[in-house]
VEXVO-826050 format. One record per residue (C-alpha): residue number from 1; residue in one letter; chain; x, y, z. Coordinates in nm, 4 decimals. Layout:
BEGIN
[NUM, a, A, [X, Y, Z]] ...
END
This chain:
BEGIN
[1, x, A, [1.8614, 11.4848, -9.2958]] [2, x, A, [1.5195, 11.4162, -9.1596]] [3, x, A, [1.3559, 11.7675, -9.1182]] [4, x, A, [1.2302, 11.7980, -8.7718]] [5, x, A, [0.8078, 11.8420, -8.7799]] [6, x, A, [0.6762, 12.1851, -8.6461]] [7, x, A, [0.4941, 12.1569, -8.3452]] [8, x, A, [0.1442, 12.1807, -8.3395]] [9, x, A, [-0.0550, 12.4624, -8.0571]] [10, x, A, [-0.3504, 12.3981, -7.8785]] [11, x, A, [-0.4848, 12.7144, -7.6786]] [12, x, A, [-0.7385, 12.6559, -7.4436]] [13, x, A, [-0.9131, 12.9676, -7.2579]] [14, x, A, [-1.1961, 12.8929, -6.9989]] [15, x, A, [-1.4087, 13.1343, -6.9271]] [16, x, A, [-1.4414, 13.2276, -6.5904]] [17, x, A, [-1.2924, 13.0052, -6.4290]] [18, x, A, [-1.0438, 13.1536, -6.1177]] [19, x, A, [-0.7572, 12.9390, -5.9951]] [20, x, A, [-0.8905, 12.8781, -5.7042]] [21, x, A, [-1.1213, 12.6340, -5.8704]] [22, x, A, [-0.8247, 12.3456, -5.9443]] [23, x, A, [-0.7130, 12.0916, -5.6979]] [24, x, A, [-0.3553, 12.2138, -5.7935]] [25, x, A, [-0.3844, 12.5377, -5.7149]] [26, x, A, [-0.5283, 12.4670, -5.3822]] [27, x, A, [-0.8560, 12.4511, -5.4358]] [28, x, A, [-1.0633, 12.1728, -5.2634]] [29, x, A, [-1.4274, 12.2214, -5.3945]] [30, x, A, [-1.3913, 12.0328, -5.7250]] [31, x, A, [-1.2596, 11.7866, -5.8871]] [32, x, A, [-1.0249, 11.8515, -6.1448]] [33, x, A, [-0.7627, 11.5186, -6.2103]] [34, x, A, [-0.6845, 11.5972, -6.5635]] [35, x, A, [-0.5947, 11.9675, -6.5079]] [36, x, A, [-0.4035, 11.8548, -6.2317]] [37, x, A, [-0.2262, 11.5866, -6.4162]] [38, x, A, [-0.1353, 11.8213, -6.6908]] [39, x, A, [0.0351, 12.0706, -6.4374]] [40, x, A, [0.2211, 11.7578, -6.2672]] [41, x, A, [0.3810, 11.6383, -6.6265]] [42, x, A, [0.4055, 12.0099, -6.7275]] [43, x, A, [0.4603, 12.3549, -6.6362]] [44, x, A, [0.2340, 12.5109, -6.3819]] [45, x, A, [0.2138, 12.9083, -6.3336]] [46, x, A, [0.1300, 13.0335, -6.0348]] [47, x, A, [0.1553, 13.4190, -6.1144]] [48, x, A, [0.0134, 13.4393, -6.4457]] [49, x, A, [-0.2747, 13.7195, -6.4899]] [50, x, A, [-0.5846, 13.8108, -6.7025]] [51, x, A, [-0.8068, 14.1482, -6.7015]] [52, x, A, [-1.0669, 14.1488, -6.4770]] [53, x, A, [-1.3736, 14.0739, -6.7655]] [54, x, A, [-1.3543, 13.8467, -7.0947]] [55, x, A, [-1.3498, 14.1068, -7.4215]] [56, x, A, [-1.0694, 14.2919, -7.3118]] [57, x, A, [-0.8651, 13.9588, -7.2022]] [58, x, A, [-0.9531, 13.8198, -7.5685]] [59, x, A, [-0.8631, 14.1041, -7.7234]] [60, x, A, [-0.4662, 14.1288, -7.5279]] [61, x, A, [-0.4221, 13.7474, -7.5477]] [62, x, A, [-0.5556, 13.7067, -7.9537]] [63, x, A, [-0.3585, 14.0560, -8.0836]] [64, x, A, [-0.0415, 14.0486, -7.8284]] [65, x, A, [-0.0985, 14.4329, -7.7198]] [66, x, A, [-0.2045, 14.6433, -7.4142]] [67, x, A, [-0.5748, 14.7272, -7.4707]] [68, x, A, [-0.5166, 15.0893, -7.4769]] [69, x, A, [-0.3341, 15.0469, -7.8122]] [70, x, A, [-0.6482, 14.8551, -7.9981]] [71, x, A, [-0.9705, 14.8494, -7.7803]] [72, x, A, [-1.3016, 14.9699, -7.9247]] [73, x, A, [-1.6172, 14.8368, -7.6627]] [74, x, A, [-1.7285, 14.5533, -7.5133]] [75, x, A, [-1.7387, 14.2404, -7.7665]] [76, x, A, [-1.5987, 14.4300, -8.0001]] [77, x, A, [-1.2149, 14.3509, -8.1623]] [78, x, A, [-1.0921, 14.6041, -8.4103]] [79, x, A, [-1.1393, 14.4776, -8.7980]] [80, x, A, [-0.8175, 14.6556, -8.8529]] [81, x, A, [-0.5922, 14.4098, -8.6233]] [82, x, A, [-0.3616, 14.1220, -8.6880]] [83, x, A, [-0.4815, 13.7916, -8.4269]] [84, x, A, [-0.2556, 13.5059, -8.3617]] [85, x, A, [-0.4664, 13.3090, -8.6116]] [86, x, A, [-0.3179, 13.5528, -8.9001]] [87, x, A, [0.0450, 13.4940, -8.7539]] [88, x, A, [0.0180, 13.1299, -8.7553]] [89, x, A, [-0.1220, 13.1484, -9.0661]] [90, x, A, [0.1685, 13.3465, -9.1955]] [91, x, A, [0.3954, 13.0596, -9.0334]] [92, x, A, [0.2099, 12.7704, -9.2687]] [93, x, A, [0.0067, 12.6709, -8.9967]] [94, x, A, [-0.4007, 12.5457, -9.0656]] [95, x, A, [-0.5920, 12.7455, -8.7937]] [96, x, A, [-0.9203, 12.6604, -8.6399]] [97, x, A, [-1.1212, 12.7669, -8.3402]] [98, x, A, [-1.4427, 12.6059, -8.1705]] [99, x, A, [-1.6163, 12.7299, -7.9158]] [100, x, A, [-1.7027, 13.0882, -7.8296]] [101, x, A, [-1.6405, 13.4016, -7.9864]] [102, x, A, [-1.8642, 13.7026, -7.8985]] [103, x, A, [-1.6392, 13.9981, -8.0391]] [104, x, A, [-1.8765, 14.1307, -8.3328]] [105, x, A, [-2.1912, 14.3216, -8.2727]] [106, x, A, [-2.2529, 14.2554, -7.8907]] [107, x, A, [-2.4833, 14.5225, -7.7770]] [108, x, A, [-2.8866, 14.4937, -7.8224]] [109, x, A, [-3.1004, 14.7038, -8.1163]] [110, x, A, [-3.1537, 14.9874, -7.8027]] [111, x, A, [-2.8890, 15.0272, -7.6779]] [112, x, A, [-2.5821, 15.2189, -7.8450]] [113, x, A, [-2.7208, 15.1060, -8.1728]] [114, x, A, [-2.3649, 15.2965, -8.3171]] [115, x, A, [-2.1978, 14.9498, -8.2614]] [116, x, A, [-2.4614, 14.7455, -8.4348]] [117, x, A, [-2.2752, 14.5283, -8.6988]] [118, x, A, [-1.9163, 14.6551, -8.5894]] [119, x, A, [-1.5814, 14.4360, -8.4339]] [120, x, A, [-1.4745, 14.1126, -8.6513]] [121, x, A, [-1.6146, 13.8507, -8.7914]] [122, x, A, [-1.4502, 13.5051, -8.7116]] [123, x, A, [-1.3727, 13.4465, -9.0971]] [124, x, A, [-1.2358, 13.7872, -9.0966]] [125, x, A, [-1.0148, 13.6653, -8.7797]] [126, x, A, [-0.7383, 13.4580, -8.9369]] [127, x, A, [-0.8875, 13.1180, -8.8751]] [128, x, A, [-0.9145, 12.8379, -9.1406]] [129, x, A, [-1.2203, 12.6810, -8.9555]] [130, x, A, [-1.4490, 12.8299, -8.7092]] [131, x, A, [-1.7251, 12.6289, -8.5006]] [132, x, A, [-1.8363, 12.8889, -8.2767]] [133, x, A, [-2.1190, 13.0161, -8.0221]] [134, x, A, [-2.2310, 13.3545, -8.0613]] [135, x, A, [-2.1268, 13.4324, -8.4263]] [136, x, A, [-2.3793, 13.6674, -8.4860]] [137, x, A, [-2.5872, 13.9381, -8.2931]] [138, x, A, [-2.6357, 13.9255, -7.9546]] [139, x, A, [-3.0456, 13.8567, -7.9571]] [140, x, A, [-2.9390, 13.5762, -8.1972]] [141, x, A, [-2.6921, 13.3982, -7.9282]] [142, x, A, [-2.9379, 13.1283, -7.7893]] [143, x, A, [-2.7788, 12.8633, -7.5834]] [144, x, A, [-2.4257, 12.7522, -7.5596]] [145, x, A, [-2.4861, 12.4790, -7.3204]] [146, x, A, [-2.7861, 12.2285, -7.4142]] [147, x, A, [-2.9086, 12.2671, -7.7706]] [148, x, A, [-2.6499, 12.4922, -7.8551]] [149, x, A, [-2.6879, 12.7604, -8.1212]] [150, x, A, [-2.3775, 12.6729, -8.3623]] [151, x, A, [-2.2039, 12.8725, -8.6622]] [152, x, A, [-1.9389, 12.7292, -8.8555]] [153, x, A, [-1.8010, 12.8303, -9.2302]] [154, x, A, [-2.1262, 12.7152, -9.4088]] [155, x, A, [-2.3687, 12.8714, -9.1318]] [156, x, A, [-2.6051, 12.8056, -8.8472]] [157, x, A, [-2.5677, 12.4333, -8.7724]] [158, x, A, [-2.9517, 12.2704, -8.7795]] [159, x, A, [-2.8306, 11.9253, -8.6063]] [160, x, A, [-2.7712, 12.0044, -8.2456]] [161, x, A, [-3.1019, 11.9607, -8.0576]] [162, x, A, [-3.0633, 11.7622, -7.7945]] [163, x, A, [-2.6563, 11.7877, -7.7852]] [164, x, A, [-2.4653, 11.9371, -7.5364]] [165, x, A, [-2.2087, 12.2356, -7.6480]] [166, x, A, [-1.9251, 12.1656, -7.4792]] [167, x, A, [-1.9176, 11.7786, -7.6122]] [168, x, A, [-1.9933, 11.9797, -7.9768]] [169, x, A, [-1.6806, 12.2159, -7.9284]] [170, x, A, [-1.4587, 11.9416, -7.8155]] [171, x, A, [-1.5264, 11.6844, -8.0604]] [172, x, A, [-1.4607, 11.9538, -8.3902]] [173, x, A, [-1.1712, 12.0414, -8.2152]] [174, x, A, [-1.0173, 11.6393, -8.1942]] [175, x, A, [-1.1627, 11.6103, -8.5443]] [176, x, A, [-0.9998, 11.8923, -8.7239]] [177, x, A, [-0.6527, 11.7530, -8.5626]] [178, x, A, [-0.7154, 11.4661, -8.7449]] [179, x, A, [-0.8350, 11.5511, -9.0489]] [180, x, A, [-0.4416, 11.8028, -9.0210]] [181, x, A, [-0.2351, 11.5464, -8.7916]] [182, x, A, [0.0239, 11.5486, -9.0894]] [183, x, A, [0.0319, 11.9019, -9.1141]] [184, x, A, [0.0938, 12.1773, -8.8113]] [185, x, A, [-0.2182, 12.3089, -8.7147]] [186, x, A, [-0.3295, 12.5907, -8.3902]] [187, x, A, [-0.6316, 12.5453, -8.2366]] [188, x, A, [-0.8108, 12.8365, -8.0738]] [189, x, A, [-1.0418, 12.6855, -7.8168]] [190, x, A, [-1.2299, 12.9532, -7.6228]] [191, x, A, [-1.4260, 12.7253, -7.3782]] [192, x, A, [-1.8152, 12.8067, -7.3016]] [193, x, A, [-1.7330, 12.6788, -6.9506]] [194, x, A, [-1.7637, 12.7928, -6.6749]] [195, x, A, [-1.9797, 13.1137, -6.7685]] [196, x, A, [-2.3229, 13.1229, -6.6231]] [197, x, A, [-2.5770, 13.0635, -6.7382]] [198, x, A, [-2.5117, 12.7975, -6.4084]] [199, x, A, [-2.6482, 12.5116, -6.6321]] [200, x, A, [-2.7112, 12.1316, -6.5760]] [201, x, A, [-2.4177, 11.9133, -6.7821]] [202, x, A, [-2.4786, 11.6198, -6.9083]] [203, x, A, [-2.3428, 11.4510, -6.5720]] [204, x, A, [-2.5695, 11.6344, -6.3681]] [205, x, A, [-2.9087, 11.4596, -6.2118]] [206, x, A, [-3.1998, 11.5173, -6.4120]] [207, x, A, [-3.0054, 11.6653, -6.7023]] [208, x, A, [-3.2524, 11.5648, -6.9701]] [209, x, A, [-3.5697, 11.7407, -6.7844]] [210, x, A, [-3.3328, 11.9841, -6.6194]] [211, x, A, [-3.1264, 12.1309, -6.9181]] [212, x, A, [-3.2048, 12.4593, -6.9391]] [213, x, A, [-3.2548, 12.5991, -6.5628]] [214, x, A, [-2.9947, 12.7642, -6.4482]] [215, x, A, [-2.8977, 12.7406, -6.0627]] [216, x, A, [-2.5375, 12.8467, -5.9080]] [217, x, A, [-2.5491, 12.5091, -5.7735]] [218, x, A, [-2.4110, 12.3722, -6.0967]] [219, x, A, [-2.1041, 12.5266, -6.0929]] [220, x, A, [-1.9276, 12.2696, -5.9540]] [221, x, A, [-2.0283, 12.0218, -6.2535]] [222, x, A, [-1.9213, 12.2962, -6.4667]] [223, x, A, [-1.5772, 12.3233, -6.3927]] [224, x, A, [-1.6047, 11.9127, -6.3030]] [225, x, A, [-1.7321, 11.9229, -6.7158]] [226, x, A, [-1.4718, 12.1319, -6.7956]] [227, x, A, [-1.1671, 11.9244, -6.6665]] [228, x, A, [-1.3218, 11.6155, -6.8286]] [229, x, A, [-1.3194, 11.7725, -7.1474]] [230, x, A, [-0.9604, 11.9037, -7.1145]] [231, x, A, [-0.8818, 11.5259, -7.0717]] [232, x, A, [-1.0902, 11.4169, -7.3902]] [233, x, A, [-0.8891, 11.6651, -7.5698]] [234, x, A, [-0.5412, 11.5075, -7.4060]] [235, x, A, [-0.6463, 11.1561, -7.4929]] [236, x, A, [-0.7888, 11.2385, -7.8285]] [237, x, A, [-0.4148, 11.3367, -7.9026]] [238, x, A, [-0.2362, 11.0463, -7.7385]] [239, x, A, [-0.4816, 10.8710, -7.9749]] [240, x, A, [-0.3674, 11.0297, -8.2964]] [241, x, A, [-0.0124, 10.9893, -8.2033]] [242, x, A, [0.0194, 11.3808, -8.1535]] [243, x, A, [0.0811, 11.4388, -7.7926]] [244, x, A, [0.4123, 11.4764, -7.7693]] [245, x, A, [0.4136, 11.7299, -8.0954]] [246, x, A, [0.1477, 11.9441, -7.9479]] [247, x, A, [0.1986, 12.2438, -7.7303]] [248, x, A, [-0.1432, 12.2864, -7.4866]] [249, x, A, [-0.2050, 12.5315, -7.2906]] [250, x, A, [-0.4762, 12.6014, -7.0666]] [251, x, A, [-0.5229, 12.9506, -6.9452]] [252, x, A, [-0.8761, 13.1240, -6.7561]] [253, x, A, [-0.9973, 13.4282, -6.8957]] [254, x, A, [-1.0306, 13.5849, -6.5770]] [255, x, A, [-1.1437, 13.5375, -6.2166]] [256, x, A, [-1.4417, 13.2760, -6.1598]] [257, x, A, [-1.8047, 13.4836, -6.1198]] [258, x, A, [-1.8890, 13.6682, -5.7779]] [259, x, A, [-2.1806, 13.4148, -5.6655]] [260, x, A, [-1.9623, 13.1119, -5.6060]] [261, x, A, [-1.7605, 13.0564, -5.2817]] [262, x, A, [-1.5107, 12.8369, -5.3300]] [263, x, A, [-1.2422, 12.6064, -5.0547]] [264, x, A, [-0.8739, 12.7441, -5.1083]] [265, x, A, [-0.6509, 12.5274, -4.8847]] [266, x, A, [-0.8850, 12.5806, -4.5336]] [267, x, A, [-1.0303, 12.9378, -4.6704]] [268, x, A, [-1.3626, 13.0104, -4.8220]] [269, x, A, [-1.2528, 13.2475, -5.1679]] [270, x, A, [-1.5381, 13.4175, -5.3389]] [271, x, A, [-1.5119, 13.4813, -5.7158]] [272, x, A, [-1.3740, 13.7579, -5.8357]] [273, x, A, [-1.4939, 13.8139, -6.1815]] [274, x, A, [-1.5111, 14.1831, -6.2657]] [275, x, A, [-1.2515, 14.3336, -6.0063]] [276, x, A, [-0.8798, 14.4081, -6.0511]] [277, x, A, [-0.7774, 14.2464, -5.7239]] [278, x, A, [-0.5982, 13.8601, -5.7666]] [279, x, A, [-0.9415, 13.7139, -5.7154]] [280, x, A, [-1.0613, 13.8752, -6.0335]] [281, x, A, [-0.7537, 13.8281, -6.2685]] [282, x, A, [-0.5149, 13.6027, -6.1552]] [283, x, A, [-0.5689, 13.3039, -6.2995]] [284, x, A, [-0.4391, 12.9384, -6.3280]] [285, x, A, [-0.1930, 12.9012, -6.6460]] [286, x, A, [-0.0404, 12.4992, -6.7339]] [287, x, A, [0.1651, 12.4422, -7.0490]] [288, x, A, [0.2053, 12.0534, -7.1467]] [289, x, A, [0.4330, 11.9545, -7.4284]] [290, x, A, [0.5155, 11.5641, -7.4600]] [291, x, A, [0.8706, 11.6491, -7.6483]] [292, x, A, [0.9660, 11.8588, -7.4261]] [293, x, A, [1.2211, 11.8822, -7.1359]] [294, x, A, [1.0184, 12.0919, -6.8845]] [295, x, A, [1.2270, 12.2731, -6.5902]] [296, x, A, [1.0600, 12.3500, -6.2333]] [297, x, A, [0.6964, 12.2028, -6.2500]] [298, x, A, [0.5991, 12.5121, -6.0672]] [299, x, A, [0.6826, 12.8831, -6.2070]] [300, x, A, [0.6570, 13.1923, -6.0179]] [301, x, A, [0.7511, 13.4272, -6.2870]] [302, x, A, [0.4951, 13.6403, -6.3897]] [303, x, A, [0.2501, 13.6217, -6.7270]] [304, x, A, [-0.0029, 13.7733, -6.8437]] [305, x, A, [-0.2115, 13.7686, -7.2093]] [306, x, A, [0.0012, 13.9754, -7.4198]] [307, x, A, [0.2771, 13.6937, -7.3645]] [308, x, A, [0.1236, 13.4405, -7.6016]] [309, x, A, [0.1630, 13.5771, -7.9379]] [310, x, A, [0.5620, 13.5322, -7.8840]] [311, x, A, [0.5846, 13.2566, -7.6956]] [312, x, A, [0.3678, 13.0860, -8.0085]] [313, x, A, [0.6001, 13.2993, -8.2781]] [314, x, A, [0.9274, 13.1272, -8.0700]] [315, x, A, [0.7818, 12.7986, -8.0569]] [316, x, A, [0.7011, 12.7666, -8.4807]] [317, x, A, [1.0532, 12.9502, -8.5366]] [318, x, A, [0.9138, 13.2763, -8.6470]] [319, x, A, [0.9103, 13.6370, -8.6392]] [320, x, A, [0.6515, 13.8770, -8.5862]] [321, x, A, [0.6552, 14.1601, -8.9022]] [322, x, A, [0.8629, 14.4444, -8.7911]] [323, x, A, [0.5988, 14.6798, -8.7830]] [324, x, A, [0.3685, 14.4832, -8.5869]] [325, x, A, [0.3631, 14.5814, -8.2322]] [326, x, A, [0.3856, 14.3320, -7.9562]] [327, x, A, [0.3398, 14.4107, -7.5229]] [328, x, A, [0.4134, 14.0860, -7.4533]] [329, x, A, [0.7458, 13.8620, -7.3763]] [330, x, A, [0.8131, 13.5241, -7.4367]] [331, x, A, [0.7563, 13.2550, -7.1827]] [332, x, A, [0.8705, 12.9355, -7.3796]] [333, x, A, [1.2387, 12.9425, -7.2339]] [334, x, A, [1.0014, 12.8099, -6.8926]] [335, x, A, [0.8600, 12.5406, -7.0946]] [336, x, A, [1.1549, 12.3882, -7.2088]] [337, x, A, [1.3905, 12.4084, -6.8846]] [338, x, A, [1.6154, 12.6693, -7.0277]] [339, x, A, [1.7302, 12.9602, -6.7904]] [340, x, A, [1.4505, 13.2378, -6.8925]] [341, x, A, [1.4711, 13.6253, -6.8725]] [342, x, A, [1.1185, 13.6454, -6.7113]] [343, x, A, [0.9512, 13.9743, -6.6593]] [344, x, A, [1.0143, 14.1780, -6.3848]] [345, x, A, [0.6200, 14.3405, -6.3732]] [346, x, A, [0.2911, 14.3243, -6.5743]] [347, x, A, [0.0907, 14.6287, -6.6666]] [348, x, A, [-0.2860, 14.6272, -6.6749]] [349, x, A, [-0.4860, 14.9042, -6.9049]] [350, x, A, [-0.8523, 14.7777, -6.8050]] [351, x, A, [-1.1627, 14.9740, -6.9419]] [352, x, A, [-1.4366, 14.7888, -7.0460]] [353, x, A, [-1.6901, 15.0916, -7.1451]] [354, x, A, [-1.8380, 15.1502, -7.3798]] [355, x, A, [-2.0391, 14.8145, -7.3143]] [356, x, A, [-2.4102, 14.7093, -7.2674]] [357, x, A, [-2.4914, 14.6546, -6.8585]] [358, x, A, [-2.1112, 14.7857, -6.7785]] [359, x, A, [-2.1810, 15.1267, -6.6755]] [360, x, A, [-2.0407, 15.0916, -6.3304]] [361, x, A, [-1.7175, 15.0391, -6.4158]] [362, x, A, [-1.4312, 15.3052, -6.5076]] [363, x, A, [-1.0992, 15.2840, -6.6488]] [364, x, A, [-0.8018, 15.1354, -6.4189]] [365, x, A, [-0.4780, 15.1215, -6.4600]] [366, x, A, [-0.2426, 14.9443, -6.2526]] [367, x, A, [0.1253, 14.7343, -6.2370]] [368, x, A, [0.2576, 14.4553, -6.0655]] [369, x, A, [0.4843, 14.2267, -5.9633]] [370, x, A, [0.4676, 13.9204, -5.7456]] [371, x, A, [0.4194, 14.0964, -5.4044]] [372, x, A, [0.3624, 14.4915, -5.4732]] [373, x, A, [0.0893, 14.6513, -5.6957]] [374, x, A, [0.0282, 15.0239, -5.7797]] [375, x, A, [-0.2428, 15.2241, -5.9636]] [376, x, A, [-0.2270, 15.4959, -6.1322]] [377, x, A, [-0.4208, 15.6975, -5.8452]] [378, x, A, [-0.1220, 15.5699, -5.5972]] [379, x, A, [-0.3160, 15.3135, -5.4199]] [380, x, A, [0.0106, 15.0513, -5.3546]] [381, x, A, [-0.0360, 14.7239, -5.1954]] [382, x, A, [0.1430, 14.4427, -5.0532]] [383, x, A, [-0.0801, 14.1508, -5.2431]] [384, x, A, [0.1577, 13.8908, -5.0222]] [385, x, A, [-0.0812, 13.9784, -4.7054]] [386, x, A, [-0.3339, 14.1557, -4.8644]] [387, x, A, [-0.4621, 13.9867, -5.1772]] [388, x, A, [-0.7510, 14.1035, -5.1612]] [389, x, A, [-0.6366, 14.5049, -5.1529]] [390, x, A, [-0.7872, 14.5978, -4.8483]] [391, x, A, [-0.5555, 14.7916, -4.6873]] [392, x, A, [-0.3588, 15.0100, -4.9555]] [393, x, A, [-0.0291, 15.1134, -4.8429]] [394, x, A, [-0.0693, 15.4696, -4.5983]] [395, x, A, [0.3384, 15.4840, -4.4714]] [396, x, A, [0.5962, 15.3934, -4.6688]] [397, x, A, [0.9147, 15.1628, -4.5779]] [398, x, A, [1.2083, 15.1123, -4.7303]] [399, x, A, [1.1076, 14.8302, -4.9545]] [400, x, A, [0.7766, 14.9807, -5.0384]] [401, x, A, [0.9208, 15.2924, -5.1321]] [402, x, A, [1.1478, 15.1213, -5.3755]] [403, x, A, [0.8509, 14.9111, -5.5389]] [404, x, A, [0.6331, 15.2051, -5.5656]] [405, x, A, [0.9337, 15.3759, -5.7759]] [406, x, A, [1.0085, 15.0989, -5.9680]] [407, x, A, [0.5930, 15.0366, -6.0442]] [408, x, A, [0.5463, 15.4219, -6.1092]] [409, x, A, [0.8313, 15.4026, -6.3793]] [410, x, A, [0.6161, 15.1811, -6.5425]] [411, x, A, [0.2846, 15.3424, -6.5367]] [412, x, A, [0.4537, 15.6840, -6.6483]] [413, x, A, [0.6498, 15.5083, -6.9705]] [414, x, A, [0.2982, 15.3373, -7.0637]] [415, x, A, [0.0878, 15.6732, -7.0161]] [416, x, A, [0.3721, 15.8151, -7.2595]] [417, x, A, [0.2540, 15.5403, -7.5433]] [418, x, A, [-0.1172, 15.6452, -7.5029]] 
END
C-alpha cells in the first residue's frame, strides 16, 4: 500500500490589506483576478477576523492563543513561545518564511530603550529558512519595497540593488518548494504588501526614477502587485506539479490603512487599519487545495487567527502537545465539504501598548458573532446595520437581550483566564 503524501501549507498574510480591496468581496477599485480565482475554485470566508494592528495579529495567528495569554509590546513575540513553525517542525515538515518579520527589537535607541534587543529572532522562531525584511533593529529596517534590505540564514543579502522586494520574497518562496517538492514543507509568507510606505511597483509609470517616493496614489498598484504575485506563487506550483498537494491560504493582517477610500459594491469604504470596528479587522480569508473536495464556495462561519494552528495540526494528522494551549478551533472540516462544528463567537483581547508612536490607543476587549458585538464596557451593536458601530445599542429587544447574554458569558469566562 502506497502511503498517501502529506500535504504541503502555504500561509500567506498581507499586510494591510481590508477586504474591501478584492473584486470578490465586493470591492470595485482594483483589480484582483487571481485572488478572485482562488476564492471561485476554493473556499471563500466572508466572516473571518484579525486585530485591529499587525504585532498582535502575528502574534494570535503564529502561537494559536488570545494575546492576553503571551503578549509583551509592539514587535515584540515572547522568546518563551511555541510558533506554528515549531509544530510543523515537530510534524516532519521543512519550514521556511520570506518576507517580513518585525517581532524583535522594534522600538528606536530613545524610546523605551528596556525593549532594545528583546522578542524573537526568526532562527529562534521554528523556521528552517528565513528570507526576511526587518530582521534586525528598527533604524536598521531600510526599504522593503525597491532595493530591499534582506536577511536570510547567512546575513544581510548584498545583491538586491535595483530589485524589487516583493519579486525577492516571492521567488525564495517558489524556490525553496522546489528545492523540498519531494518532501512536505510550510511556508510562512508574511507579505510586505500593501503597507505604506505607498510605493511605486515595478508596474507603475516611472518606476525606475520614481522608486522610492511614496504617494497614497499607489495603493492601487499595490494591492494590483500583490494579486499578481499571489498568482506567480499559484502557477509556480502548478509548475512543480504541487498544486493539488498544497494547502494556500491567503489571509490580511488587518483592515487596509485609514488614507485610502475604497468602492464596496456602490459605497465609498475608508480603511480601517487601527480600529476594532469590521473596517479595521475583518478581513478577506480564501483557502485553495487542488485535492480537495471543497463544500459551499462561500462560508459565513466565523474565523479568526487563533484558528490556524489547528486547522494546520488537522490537516498534517497531528496533535498539538497536551500542555500546549490553543484559543483557536479548527476550520478544515469547511475546506473539505464535511459538515463542520463552526464557532458560535470570536473573542478579541486587543492592546497594543507598550509600543513606539501607539500611545493613543488603550486596551479593548470585545466578542462577536456574525450580527451582534459587545465590549467589555457594554457598548453592544448590531454590525448587520451598523458596521461601522455608530450607534451602540441604548434599548434592548428581545433578540438583543439574548446576544448581549450570550456575548457577556464570554467576556466573563475569558476575564476568568487572565
Amino acid at each position: 500500500m502506497v502511503e498517501q503524501r502529506k500535504q504541503n501549507i502555504i500561509l500567506i498574510l498581507a499586510d494591510d490589506l481590508g477586504f474591501e480591496c478584492l473584486g470578490c468581496y465586493g470591492g470595485k477599485s482594483y483589480n484582483t483576478p487571481n485572488l478572485d480565482a482562488m476564492a471561485a475554485s476554493g473556499t471563500q470566508f466572508t466572516h473571518a477576523y484579525a486585530l485591529p494592528l499587525c504585532t498582535p495579529t502575528r502574534a494570535q495567528i503564529m502561537t494559536g492563543k488570545y494575546n492576553f495569554r503571551n503578549w509583551k509590546a509592539f514587535g515584540i513575540l515572547d522568546p518563551n513561545e511555541k510558533t506554528f513553525g515549531h509544530y510543523m517542525q515537530h510534524a516532519g515538515y521543512k519550514t521556511c518564511i520570506t518576507g517580513k518579520w518585525q517581532l524583535w527589537s522594534y522600538n528606536p535607541p530613545s524610546f523605551e530603550p528596556e525593549w532594545r534587543g528583546q522578542g524573537m529572532l526568526p532562527e529562534n522562531a521554528g523556521f528552517d529558512e528565513f528570507f526576511l525584511w526587518h530582521a534586525g533593529h528598527t533604524e536598521d529596517k531600510g526599504s522593503r519595497y525597491a532595493d530591499p534590505l534582506i536577511f536570510d540564514n547567512n546575513g544581510l543579502r548584498r545583491d538586491t540593488k535595483g530589485k524589487y522586494g516583493p519579486d525577492l520574497y516571492a521567488e525564495y518562496l517558489l524556490d525553496f518548494a522546489k528545492r523540498y517538492q519531494n518532501q512536505p514543507f510550510f511556508i510562512y509568507y508574511p507579505m510586505a504588501l500593501t503597507h505604506g510606505p505607498f510605493m511605486p511597483t515595478p508596474d507603475s509609470p516611472g518606476w525606475i526614477e520614481n522608486r522610492h517616493k511614496g504617494n497614497v496614489e499607489n495603493f492601487k498598484c499595490m494591492v494590483e502587485y500583490a494579486d499578481k504575485i499571489v498568482g506567480r506563487i499559484m502557477n509556480g506550483l502548478d509548475d512543480l506539479g504541487l498544486h493539488d498537494d498544497t494547502l494556500v491560504m491567503f489571509i490580511g493582517d488587518n483592515g487596509s490603512p485609514t488614507e485610502v477610500v475604497s468602492m464596496l459594491g456602490n459605497q465609498p469604504f475608508r480603511g480601517g487599519k487601527g480600529k476594532s470596528t469590521d473596517a479595521g479587522t475583518r478581513v478577506p480569508l480564501i483557502a485553495s487545495w487542488g485535492n480537495s473536495e471543497t463544500g459551499t464556495n462561500v462560508c459565513d462561519d466565523l474565523v479568526d487567527c487563533s484558528d490556524f494552528l489547528p486547522t494546520m495540526m488537522e490537516v498534517v494528522g497531528t496533535s498539538l502537545p497536551s500542555q500546549a494551549i490553543c484559543d483557536g478551533r479548527s476550520f478544515l472540516p469547511q475546506l473539505v465539504g464535511k459538515r463542520p462544528n463552526p464557532r458560535k463567537w470570536i473573542y478579541a483581547w486587543h492592546n497594543p501598548l507598550p509600543g513606539w508612536s501607539k500611545e493613543g490607543y488603550r486596551l479593548q476587549e470585545w466578542a462577536q458573532d456574525q450580527t451582534w458585538k459587545l465590549y467589555s464596557d457594554g457598548q453592544l451593536y448590531n454590525l448587520v446595520i451598523d458596521a461601522l458601530e455608530e450607534y451602540p445599542i441604548e434599548e434592548d429587544t428581545e433578540e438583543s437581550k439574548i446576544a448581549r447574554k450570550n456575548l457577556q458569558s464570554v467576556l466573563s469566562h475569558m476575564k476568568q483566564q487572565q
